[in-house]
C-alpha positions as CSV (number, residue, x, y, z in Angstrom):
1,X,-3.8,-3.4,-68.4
2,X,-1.4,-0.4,-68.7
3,X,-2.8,0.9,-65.1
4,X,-2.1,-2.8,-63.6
5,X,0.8,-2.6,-64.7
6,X,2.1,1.0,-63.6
7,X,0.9,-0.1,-60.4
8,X,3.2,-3.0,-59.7
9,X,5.7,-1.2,-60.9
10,X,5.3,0.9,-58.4
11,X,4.8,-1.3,-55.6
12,X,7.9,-2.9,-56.9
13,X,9.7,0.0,-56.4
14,X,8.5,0.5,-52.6
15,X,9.2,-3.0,-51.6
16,X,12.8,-2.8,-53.8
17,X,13.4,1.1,-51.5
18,X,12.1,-0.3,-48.0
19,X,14.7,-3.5,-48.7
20,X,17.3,-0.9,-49.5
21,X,16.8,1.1,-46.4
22,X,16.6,-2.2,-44.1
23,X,19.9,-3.0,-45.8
24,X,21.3,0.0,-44.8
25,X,19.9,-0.2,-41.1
26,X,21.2,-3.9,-40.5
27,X,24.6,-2.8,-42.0
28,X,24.7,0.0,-39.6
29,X,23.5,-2.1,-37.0
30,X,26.2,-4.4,-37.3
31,X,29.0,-2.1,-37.3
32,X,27.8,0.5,-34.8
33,X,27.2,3.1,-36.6
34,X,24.2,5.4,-35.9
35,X,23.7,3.9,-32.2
36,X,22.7,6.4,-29.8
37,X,23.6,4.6,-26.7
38,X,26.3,1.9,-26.2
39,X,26.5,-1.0,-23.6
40,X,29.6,-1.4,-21.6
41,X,28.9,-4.5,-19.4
42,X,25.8,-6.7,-19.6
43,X,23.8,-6.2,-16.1
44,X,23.7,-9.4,-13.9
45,X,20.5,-10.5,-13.5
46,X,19.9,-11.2,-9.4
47,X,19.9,-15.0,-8.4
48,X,17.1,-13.7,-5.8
49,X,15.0,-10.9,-5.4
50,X,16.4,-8.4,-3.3
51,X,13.8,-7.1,-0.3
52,X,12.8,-8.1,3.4
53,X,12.0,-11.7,3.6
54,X,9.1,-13.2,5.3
55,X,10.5,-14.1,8.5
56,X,11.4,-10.2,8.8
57,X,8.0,-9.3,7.5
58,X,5.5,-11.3,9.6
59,X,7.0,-10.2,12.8
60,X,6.9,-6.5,11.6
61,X,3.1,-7.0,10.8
62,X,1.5,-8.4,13.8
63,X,3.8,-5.5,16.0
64,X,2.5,-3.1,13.4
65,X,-1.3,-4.5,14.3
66,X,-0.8,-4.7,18.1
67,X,0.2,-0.9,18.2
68,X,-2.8,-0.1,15.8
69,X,-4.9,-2.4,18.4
70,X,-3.8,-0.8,21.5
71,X,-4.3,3.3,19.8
72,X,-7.5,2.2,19.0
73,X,-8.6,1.4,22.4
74,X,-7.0,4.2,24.2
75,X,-8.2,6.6,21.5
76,X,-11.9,4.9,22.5
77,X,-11.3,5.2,26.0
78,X,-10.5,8.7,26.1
79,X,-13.2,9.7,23.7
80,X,-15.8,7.6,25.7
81,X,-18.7,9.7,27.3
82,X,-19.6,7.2,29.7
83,X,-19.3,8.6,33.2
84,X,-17.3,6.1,35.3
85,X,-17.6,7.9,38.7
86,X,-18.8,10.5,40.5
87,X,-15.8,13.1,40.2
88,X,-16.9,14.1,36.7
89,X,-20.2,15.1,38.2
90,X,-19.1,16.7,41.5
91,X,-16.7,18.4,39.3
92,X,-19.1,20.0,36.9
93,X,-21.9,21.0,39.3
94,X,-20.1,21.1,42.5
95,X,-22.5,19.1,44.4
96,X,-22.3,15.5,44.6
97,X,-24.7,13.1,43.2
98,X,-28.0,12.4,44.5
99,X,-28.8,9.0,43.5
100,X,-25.9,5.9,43.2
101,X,-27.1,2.6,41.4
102,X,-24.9,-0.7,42.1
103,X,-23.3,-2.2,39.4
104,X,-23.5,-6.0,39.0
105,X,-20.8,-8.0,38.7
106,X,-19.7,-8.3,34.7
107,X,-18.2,-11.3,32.9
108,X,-15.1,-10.4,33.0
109,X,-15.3,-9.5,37.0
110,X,-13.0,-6.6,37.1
111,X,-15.9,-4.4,40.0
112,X,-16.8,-6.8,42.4
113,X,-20.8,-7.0,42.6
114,X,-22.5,-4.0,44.0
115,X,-19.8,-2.2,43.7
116,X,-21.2,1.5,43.6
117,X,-21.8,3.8,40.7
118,X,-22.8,7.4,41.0
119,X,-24.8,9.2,38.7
């Protein structure tokens, strides 16, 4: 019984030091004291978010597209192996080709049909 008691007494005396020391803060609180930092005019809060707006964006992503497009098919072009004509072969071994296929007409028509290809 003695123990029970010793040991609200003790709790009682936490709870009656932590009320004391949250006195002490909210008194401080109020009148400044022990404030690190002080606030000299509220911020304004933005009516609208501040960035590009859609109109600006759009337009910026399908030019950004189109140049990625058009790198990506010069970059394929260039790095093609595919011999188009017979320069590249004349070049290389100084004679010209012995044998030239005809090249049918494709969908999109740009060689007229049997237009010659050497190889």
């Amino acid at each position: 019984m003695q123990h029970e008691r010793d040991t609200q007494a003790q709790r009682l005396s936490l709870i009656e030091t932590k009320l004391a020391e949250t006195a002490a803060w909210r008194d401080a609180l109020k009148t400044g004291i022990g404030q690190r930092w002080q606030v000299l005019n509220e911020p304004e809060l933005p009516v609208r978010p501040q960035g590009p707006t859609q109109l600006l964006l759009i337009p910026m992503a399908i030019i950004l597209a189109g140049f990625g497009a058009t790198g990506t098919i010069i970059l394929a072009v260039i790095m093609s192996p595919r011999i188009r004509d017979s320069l590249p072969i004349q070049a290389k071994f100084g004679q010209p080709p012995i044998v030239a296929f005809p090249e049918f007409a494709r969908a999109s028509g740009h060689r007229s049909a049997f237009q010659k290809v050497s190889i």
